[in-house]
C-alpha positions, 0 to 999 in steps of 0.5 A, a space after each residue: 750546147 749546139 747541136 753537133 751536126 756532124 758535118 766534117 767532124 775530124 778526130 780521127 782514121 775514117 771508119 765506114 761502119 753506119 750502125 743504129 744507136 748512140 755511135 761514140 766518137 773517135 778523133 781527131 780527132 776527127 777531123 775530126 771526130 770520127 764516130 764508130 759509124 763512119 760520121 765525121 764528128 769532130 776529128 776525122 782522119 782520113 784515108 792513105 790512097 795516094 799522095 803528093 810526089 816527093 819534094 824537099 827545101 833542101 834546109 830539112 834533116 831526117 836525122 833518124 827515124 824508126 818502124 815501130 812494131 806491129 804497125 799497120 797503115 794508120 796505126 800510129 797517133 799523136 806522139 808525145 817528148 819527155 827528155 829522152 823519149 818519145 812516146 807515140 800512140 797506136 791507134 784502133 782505127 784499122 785493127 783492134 790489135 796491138 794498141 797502146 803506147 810505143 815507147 822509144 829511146 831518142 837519147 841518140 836522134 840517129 839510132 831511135 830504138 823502141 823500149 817498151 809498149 804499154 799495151 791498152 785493155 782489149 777492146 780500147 786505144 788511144 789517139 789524140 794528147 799523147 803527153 809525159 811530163 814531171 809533176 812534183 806534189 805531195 803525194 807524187 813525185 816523177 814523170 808521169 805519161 797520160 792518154 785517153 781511151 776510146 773503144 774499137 768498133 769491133 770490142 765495143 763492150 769489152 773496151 773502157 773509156 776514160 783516162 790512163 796514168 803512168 808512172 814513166 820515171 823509168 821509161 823503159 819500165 812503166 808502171 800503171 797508176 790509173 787506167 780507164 778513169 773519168 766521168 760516169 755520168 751522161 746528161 746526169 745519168 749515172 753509170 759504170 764505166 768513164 765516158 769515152 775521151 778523144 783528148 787530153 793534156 796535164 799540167 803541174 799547178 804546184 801544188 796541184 796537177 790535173 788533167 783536161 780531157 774531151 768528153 766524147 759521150 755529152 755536151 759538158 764535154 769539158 772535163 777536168 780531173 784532179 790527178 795531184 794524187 795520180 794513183 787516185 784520180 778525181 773529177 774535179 770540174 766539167 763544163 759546156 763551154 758555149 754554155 758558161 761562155 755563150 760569147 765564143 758563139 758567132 752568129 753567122 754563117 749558118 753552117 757553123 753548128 758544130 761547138 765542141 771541144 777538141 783539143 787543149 793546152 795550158 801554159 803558165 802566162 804572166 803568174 796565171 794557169 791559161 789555158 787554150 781551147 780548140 772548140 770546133 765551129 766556135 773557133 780558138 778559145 783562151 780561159 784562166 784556169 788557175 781556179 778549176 772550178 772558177 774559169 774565166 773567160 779571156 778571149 776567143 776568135 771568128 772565122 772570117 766569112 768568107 773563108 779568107 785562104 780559100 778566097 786568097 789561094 783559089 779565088 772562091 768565096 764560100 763560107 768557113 768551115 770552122 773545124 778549130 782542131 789544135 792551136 798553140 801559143 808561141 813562146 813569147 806569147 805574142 800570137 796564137 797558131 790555130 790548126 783547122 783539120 779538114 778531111 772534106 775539100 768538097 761540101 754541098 746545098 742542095 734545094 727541092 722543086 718544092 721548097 726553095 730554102 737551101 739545105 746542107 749537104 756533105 759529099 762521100 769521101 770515097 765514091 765517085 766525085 762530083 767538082 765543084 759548082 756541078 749538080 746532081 738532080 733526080 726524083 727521090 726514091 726512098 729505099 730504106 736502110 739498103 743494108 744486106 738483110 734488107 730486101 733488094 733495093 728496087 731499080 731507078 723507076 721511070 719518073 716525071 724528070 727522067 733521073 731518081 736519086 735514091 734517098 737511105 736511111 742512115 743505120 744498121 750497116 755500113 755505108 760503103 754496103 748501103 752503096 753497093 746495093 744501090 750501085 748499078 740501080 740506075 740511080 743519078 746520085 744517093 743521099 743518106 739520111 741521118 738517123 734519130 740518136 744522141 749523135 745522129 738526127 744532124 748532118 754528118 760526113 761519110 767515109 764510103 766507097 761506091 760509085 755513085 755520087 753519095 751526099 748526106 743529109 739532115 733528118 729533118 731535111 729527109 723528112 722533107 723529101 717526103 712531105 713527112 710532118 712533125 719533126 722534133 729535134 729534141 724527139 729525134 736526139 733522143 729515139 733510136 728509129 733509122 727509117 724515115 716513118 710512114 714512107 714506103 721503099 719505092 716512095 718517090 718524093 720531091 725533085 732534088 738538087 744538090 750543087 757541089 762545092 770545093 771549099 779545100 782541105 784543113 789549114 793555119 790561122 794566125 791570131 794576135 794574142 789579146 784579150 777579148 776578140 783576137 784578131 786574124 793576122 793571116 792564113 797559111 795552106 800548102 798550095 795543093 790544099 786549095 786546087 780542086 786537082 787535088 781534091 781526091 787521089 793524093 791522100 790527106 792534105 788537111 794539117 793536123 798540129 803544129 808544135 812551135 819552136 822553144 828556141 825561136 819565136 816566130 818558128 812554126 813546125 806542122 805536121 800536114 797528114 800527106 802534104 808531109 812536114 813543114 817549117 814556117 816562120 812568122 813575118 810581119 805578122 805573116 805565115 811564111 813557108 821555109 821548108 818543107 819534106 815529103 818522102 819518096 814513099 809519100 808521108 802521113 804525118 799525125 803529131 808533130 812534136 819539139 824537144 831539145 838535146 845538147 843545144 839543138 832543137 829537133 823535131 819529132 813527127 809520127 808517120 801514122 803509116 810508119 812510125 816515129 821521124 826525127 827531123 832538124 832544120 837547118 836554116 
């Protein structure tokens, strides 16, 4: 398993919380993940502050659409579609209350009505792989409802990780088969309780059915779960996919070392169980599953260098980010359709008077914004953790370069708070360092609200600031320390330069579907994505998910966070738009989702602010 430097790590609501120990991830999810400190891991979801006017093609159809209870702004997750139902998650990235499963009658596309809630022990929430489906074996026969669990912040030892099974048969009436089950080892070590997931996705083998899941606490992160009999679950496998498959690595650029696994599906293609995996910084990944325990590799994509939308779209050549979030076959299987979650349209390198070599960096979401090819330069002045309890940060102290940058450790509070104590210091620019843990010592993106330009960093390259020696990765993921050892606050260290770089939000891939490396037919981003104007201040504007059409081959439906709900179609091996919807009130759409009723294919989408939206193109 790489390491996960947690640059831009999308699975989920950014939290800002910056605490000491081992953080667990939250998807995307996110963009990825989020972790419970505010790190981007590998699913971020990002704010609501603005978004795009309101604009429609004209050829989309809100045909119903309904506020669902107790929701909050970003409450609502993925939604799933089973007949006549929809089941749409609540989340606990704002508010540890009211989550669980919202279910909602649709067997009237213009009257939704909500009928049930399957409320999650205190302390958990789901969020990513909402899915109902029938599964017929010896020991069970209905349909059956799955999600994950991931804790809240705020309840972290009352929460449980692992899956939930339902029996949905009677959806107005459901009734638990298995909460909070999965794997209870970590890198081999025994415990209580099932590990965190951010994912999952069941499917019906015959005469067996499993579940993959995203195992959020180790690199075996790849998890599958016998649930033939759903009231008593098992886990059947689990892998470290870059491990057994070590050709789903590419060996440049050097920016793509976060591989992990973040999103599945499986789908019956010619008599074999395939399954697609979204692994991140390792690209789309294709494997038989038919044997659980015997996959087998079939192909896999590379992210183009350099990032072909960007060079298209903008003009600027930059690396790819990688950020594989959620992919799908279309329904004849000619093509794969790759969803990249980005909630960072701004990265960042930086270097240091006294070592050329550049290092990554990652801006702060919310604080004031440097554009791209600006610098920030200063002295480093270390002044620790910056948290409340701490003493006071020191004022920028008069240096040789005549600016200071000021350079904290990562930990014990949040990072929003870390800033304010650094605010109105005097300070050019803050940089905070990566602490030591299972999730830290790497880099990682940051939720925080402040004024000064805020960047983050490695903890190797923090040691480096200081001419501090002796650093060990393998020491470093497995300590709990936050401070940078031996270095005094008010220490003043090298000369720093960060250069910002616009690099735009998430967007589409298009693979030919074929054994070995696929080939990158296209690209495809909503034109906002890549003008660095919309860099802050019109919400989210990174896809999510794409749910592709059951009756048309070469349709695509997106839901694209505040960049609204899009239809595309796929033409000469090119991603074509045909509509598009925003609301007058903006919209911030999580899961998209096809289903049927009396011959017309419809769209279900789930507004993370609002609830569940139904939609019909009309071509």
């Amino acid at each position: 398993m790489r390491l996960r430097s947690t640059v831009g790590f999308v699975l989920t609501a950014l939290l800002t919380a910056s605490f000491a120990g081992a953080a667990q991830a939250h998807p995307d999810h996110d963009g990825g993940y989020t972790f419970a400190d505010g790190a981007r891991d590998a699913h971020q979801h990002g704010d609501t502050a603005g978004h795009l006017p309101a604009s429609t093609s004209g050829n989309i159809e809100v045909v119903g659409k309904t506020a669902l209870k107790n929701v909050v702004p970003e409450k609502i997750a993925d939604v799933g579609v089973l007949d006549d139902h929809a089941y749409l998650a609540a989340w606990g990235s704002t508010t540890c209350k009211y989550n669980g499963v919202h279910v909602v009658d649709i067997s009237d596309v213009s009257a939704p009505e909500e009928v049930a809630f399957i409320a999650s022990k205190e302390g958990s929430y789901p969020g990513e792989g909402i899915q109902a489906i029938p599964i017929s074996t010896k020991q069970f026969s209905g349909d059956i409802l799955v999600s994950n669990n991931e804790k809240c912040l705020d309840k972290s030892t009352a929460g449980f990780g692992g899956l939930n099974l339902y029996d949905v048969t009677d959806p107005a009436h459901p009734t638990p088969l298995a909460e909070g089950l999965g794997d209870t080892t970590v890198n081999g070590q025994g415990k209580k309780a099932a590990n965190e997931i951010h994912s999952v996705f069941a499917w019906d083998a015959g005469d067996r059915a499993y579940v993959v899941m995203t195992d959020n606490e180790e690199g075996t992160d790849f998890d599958i779960m016998d649930i033939t009999n759903p009231r008593k679950p098992f886990l059947a496998a689990e892998y470290d996919l870059d491990a057994t498959f070590p050709q789903i690595l590419q060996a440049g650029p050097s920016n793509l070392v976060e591989v992990f696994l973040h999103d599945m599906i499986v789908k019956e293609i010619d008599g074999r169980q395939v399954m697609l995996l979204s692994y991140w910084d390792a690209g789309y990944v294709k494997i038989d599953i038919t044997n659980v325990t015997a996959p087998r590799y079939l192909g896999d994509t590379d992210f183009a260098d350099p990032d072909p939308e960007l060079l298209e779209s903008a003009g600027l050549s930059e690396k790819p980010e990688g950020n594989a979030h959620q992919a799908e076959f279309t329904i004849d299987n000619q093509y794969v359709i790759g969803a990249d979650e980005d909630f960072g349209p701004d990265s960042a390198e930086g270097f240091t008077d006294d070592d050329s070599a550049v290092f990554p960096s990652s801006q702060g979401s919310d604080t004031t914004h440097v554009p791209g090819g600006e610098t920030v330069s200063g002295d480093a002045v270390y002044v620790g953790q910056a948290c409340d309890a701490d003493a006071a940060v020191p004022p920028a102290p008069s240096t040789t370069s005549g600016s200071q940058i000021a350079v904290v450790s990562r930990g014990v509070c949040t990072f929003t708070e870390k800033l304010a104590n650094v605010d109105g210091k005097g300070y050019e620019g803050a940089v905070i360092v990566n602490r030591e843990g299972s999730d830290g010592c790497g880099l990682f993106g940051m939720s925080v609200e402040g004024e000064t330009p805020t960047f983050a960093a490695d903890r190797e390259t923090g040691y480096g600031f200081f001419d501090v020696t002796g650093y060990d990765d393998a020491a470093c993921l497995a300590g709990t320390a936050t401070t940078i050892p031996g270095v005094a606050i008010g220490t003043v260290g090298d000369a720093i330069t960060i250069k910002a770089i616009f690099d735009g939000w998430g967007y589409v891939h298009l693979f030919d579907n074929e054994d070995g490396k696929m080939t990158e037919l296209d690209t495809y981003a909503i034109p906002e994505a890549h003008d660095e104007d919309y860099a802050t201040g019109y919400g989210d504007l990174s896809v999510h998910e794409v749910a592709v059409s059951e009756t048309i081959a070469d349709r695509l439906y997106f839901s694209y966070y505040s960049g609204g709900f899009r239809v595309v179609e796929i033409e000469n091996d090119e991603l074509v738009e045909k509509g598009h919807y925003i609301d007058e009130d903006g919209n911030n759409f999580w899961g998209v989702q096809v289903f049927q009723q009396d011959g017309q294919e419809y769209v279900a989408a789930s507004d993370r602010d609002h609830g569940l939206w139904i939609f019909k193109y009309n071509p």
